[in-house]
C-alpha positions in Angstrom: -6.0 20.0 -8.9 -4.2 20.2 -12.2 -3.3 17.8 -14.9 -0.2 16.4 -12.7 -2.5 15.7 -9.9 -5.2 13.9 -11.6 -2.8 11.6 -13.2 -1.4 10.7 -9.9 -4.7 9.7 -8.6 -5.6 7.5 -11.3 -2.4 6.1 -10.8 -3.0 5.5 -6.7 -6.5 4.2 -7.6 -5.4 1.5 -10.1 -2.6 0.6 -7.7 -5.9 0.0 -4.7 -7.6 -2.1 -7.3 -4.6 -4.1 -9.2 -3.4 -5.2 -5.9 -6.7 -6.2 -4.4 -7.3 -8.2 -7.6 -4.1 -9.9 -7.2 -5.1 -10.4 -3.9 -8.2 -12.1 -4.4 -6.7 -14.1 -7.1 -4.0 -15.5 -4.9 -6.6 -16.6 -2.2 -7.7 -20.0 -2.8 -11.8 -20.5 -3.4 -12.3 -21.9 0.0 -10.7 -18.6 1.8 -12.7 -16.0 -0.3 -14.1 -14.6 2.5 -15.7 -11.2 2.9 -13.4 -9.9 6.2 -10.5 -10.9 4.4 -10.9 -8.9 1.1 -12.5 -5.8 3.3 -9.1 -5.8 5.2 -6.6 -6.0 3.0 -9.2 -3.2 1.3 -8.4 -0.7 4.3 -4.8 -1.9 4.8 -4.0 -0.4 1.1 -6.0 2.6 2.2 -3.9 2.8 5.4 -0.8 2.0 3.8 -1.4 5.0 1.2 -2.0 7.3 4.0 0.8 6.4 6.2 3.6 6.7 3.3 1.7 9.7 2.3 2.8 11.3 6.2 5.7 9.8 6.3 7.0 11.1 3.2 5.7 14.9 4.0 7.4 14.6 7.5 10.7 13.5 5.9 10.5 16.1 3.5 9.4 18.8 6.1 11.9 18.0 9.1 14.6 16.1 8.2 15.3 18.3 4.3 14.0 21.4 5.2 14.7 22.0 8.7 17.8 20.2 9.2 19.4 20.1 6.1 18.2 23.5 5.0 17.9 22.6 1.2 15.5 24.7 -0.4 12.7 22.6 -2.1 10.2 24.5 -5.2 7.0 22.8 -6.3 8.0 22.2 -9.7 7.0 19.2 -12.3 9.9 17.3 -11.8 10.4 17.6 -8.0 6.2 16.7 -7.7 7.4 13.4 -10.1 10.2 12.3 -7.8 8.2 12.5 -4.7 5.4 10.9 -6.1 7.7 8.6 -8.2 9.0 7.5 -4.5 5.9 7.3 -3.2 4.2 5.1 -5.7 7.0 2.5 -5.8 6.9 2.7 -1.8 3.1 1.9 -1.7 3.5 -1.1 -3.9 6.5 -3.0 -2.4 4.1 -2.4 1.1 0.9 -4.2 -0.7 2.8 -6.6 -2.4 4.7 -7.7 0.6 1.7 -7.5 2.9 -0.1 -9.5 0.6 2.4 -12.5 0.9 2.6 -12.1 4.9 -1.6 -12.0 4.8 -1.7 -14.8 2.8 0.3 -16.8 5.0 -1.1 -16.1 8.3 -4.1 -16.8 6.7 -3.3 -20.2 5.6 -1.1 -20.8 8.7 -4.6 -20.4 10.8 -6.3 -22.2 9.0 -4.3 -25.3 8.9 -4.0 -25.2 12.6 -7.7 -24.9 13.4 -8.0 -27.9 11.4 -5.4 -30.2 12.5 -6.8 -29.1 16.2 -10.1 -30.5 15.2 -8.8 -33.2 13.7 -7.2 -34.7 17.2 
């Protein structure tokens, strides 16, 4: 791994952790629950290794084979990809967060008003 490499990975790590503080921020004291941090824990994990395939099949089938464009692993074309990447993981954690958030709320509420009858 060179210099290029490592700096991505500290950059994928502190995405993990900045999200996953925002998400525990955002979750009220009453919902801080164990299961809920642990899984939107692996969904970042998931989410990092699913753009990750995506973007290597995209690049590998749809640019190389079918377009035929010719693609060297230089600097610049390693900073796009990952550029793309990056910004792809975060809109997926962010907006997953608000959805999670939600549904969690959503159940909770109805448990509650079920109980309540």
């Amino acid at each position: 791994m060179d210099a290029l490499g490592g700096v991505l990975l500290v950059i994928i790590i502190l995405i993990v952790i900045v999200s996953n503080i925002l998400f525990i921020k955002r979750l009220r004291k009453n919902q801080r629950r164990f299961k809920y941090i642990f899984l939107f824990f692996l969904f970042c994990f998931f989410s990092i290794i699913a753009i990750g395939l995506l973007c290597y099949a995209f690049e590998r089938h749809i640019l190389i084979e079918y377009l035929k464009i010719e693609i060297t692993n230089r600097y610049t074309n390693r900073i796009i990809k990952s550029i793309t990447a990056l910004t792809l993981i975060i809109i997926t954690n962010y907006n997953f967060a608000k959805f999670y958030l939600k549904r969690i709320s959503k159940t909770k509420n109805e448990i509650e008003l079920i109980g309540k009858e």
